[in-house]
RODO-2510 file (C-alpha; in nm, 4 decimals, decimal comma):
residues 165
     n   res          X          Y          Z
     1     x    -7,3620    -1,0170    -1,8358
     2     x    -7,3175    -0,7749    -1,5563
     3     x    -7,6201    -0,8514    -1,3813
     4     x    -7,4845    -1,2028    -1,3786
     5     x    -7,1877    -1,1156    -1,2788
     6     x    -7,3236    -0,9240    -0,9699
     7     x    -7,5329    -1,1880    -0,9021
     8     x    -7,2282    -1,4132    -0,8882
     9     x    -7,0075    -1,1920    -0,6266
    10     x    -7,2882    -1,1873    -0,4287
    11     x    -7,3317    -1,5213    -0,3975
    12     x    -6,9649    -1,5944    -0,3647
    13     x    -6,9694    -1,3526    -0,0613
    14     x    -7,2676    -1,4969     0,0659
    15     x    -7,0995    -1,8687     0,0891
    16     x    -6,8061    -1,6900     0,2164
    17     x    -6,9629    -1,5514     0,5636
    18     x    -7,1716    -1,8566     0,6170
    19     x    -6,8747    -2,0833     0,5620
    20     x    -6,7683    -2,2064     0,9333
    21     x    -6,4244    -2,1389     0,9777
    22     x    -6,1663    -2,3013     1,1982
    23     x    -5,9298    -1,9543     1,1870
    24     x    -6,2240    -1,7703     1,3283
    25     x    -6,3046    -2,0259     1,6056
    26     x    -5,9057    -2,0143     1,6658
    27     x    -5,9511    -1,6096     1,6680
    28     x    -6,1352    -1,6149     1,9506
    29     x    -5,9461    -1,7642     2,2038
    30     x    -5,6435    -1,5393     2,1205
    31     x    -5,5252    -1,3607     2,4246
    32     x    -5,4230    -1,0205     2,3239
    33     x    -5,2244    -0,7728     2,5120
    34     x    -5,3999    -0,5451     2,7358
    35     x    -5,7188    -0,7555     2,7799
    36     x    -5,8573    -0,9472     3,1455
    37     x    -5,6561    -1,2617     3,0991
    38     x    -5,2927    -1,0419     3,1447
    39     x    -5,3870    -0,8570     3,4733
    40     x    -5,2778    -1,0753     3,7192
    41     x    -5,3161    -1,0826     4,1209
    42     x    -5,0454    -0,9587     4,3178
    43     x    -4,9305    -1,1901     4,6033
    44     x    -4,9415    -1,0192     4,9240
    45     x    -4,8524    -1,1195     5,3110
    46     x    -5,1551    -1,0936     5,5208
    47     x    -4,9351    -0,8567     5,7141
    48     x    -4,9061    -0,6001     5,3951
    49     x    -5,2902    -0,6639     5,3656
    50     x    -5,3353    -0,5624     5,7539
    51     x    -5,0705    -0,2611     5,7581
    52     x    -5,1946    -0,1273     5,4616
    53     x    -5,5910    -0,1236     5,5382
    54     x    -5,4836     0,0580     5,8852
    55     x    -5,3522     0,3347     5,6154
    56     x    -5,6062     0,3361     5,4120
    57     x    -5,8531     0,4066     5,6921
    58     x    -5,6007     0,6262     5,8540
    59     x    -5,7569     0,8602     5,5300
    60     x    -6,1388     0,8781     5,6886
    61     x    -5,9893     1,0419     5,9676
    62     x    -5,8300     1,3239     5,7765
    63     x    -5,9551     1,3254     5,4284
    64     x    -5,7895     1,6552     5,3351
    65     x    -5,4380     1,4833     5,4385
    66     x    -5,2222     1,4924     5,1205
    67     x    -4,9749     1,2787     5,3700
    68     x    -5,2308     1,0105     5,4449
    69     x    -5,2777     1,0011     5,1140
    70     x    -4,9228     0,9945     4,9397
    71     x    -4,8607     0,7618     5,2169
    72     x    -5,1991     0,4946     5,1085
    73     x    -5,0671     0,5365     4,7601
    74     x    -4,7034     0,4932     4,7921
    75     x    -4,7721     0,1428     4,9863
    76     x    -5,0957     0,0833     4,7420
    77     x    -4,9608     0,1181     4,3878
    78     x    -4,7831    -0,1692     4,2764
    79     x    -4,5950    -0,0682     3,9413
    80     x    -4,4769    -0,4179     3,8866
    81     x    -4,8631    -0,5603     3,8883
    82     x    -4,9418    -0,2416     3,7268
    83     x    -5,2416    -0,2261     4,0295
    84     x    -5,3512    -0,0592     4,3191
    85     x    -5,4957    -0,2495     4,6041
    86     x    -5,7752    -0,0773     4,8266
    87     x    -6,0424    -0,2322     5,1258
    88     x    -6,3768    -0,2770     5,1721
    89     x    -6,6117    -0,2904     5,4871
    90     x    -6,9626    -0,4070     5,5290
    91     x    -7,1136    -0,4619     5,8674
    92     x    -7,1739    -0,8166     5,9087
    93     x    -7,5134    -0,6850     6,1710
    94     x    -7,7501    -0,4206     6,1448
    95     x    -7,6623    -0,1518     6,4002
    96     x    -7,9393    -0,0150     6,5584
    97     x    -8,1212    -0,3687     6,5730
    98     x    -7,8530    -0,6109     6,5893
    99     x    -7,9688    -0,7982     6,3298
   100     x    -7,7557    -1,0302     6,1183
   101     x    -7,6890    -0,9443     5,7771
   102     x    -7,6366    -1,2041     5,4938
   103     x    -7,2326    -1,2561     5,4260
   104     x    -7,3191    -1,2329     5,0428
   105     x    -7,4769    -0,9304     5,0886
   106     x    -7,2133    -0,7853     5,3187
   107     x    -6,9517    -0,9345     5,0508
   108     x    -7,1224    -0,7427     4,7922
   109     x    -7,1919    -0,3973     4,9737
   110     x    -6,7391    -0,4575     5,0770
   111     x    -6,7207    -0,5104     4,7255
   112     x    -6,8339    -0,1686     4,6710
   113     x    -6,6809    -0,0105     4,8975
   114     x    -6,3517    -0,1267     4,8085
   115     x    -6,4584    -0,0112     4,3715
   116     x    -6,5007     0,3205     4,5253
   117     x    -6,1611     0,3535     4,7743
   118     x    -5,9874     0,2311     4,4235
   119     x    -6,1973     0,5168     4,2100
   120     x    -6,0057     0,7586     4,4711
   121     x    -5,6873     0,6002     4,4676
   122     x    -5,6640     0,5720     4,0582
   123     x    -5,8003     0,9519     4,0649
   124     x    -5,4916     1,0341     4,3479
   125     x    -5,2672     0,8461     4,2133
   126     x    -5,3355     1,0552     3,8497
   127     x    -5,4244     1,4013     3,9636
   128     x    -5,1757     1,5500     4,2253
   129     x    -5,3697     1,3585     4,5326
   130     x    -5,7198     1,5303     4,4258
   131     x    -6,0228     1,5457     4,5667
   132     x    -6,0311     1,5071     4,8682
   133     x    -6,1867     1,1955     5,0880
   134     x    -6,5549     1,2367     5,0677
   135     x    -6,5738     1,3935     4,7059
   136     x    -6,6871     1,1913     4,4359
   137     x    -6,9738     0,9526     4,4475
   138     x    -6,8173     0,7045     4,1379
   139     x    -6,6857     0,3589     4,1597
   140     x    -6,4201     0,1862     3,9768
   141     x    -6,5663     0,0144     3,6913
   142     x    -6,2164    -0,1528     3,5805
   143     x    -6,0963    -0,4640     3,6234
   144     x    -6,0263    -0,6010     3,9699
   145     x    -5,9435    -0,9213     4,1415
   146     x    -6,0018    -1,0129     4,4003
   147     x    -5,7213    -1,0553     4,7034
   148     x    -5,8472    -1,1466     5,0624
   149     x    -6,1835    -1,1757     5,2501
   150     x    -6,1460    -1,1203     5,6687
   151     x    -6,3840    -1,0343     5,9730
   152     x    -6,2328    -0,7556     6,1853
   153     x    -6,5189    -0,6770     6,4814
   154     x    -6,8314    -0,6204     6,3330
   155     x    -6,7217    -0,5860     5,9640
   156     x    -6,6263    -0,8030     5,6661
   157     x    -6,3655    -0,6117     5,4731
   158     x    -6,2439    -0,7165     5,0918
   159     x    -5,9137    -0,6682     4,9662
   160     x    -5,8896    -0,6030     4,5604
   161     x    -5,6276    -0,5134     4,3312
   162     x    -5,7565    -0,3068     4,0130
   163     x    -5,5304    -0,2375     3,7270
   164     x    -5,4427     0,0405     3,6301
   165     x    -5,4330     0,2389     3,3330
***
């Protein structure tokens, strides 16, 4: 009798999990709080875009600067999008050949570039403006979108928002 009735759960559970259900196929489409699909773009004037990439590189100049970099912060963070918005730059030509260089692979390498001005910004933003410019080799793994593509000179330079946490 118990064997049976062991033999009966199991199958019972068995059914169960193979069953399709609609609720689960419903489940998955469920936006929830805190995921991808709520971190939204910020709108930005090219002007704000332009103003505050001259700040940002204001920073390579003097990367021990706590001004430069209260100043690239307080113009980067926006607490309303909950994100902070960093550049950037590829060169669009090799310089010692003067070669061109493939926009998607420029695109990519801006990409980068901009993942790793956000890693500093998040970690400045979070830890009394420290390290300084030049001190950490990580980039921002977190979610980002995306804000403006331009050609100033010889460089492409991306504009991203990444939210912050």
């Amino acid at each position: 009798m118990k064997r049976t009735l062991i033999i009966l759960l199991a199958g019972f559970f068995l059914w169960s999990c193979n069953k399709p259900d609609e609720k689960k196929q419903d489940m998955i489409k469920v936006t929830v709080p805190g995921t991808p699909a709520d971190f939204v773009a910020p709108q930005l004037e090219k002007s704000f875009l332009a103003n505050l990439y001259s700040v940002q590189m204001e920073i390579t100049a003097n990367p021990s600067s706590r001004l430069h970099k209260e100043r690239y912060i307080f113009n980067a963070y926006l607490p309303d999008n909950n994100a902070l918005v960093s550049f950037g730059n590829a060169r669009l030509s090799n310089p010692q050949t003067g070669e061109k260089i493939a926009q998607a692979l420029a695109k990519r390498a801006a990409l980068v570039d901009a993942k790793r001005w956000a890693s500093y910004g998040l970690l400045w933003l979070n830890n009394d403006f420290k390290p300084d410019f030049g001190k950490i080799s990580t980039v921002n793994q977190g979610e980002i979108k995306e804000l403006a593509t331009f050609i100033k000179g010889d460089s492409l330079i991306v504009a991203i928002a990444s939210k912050v946490l």
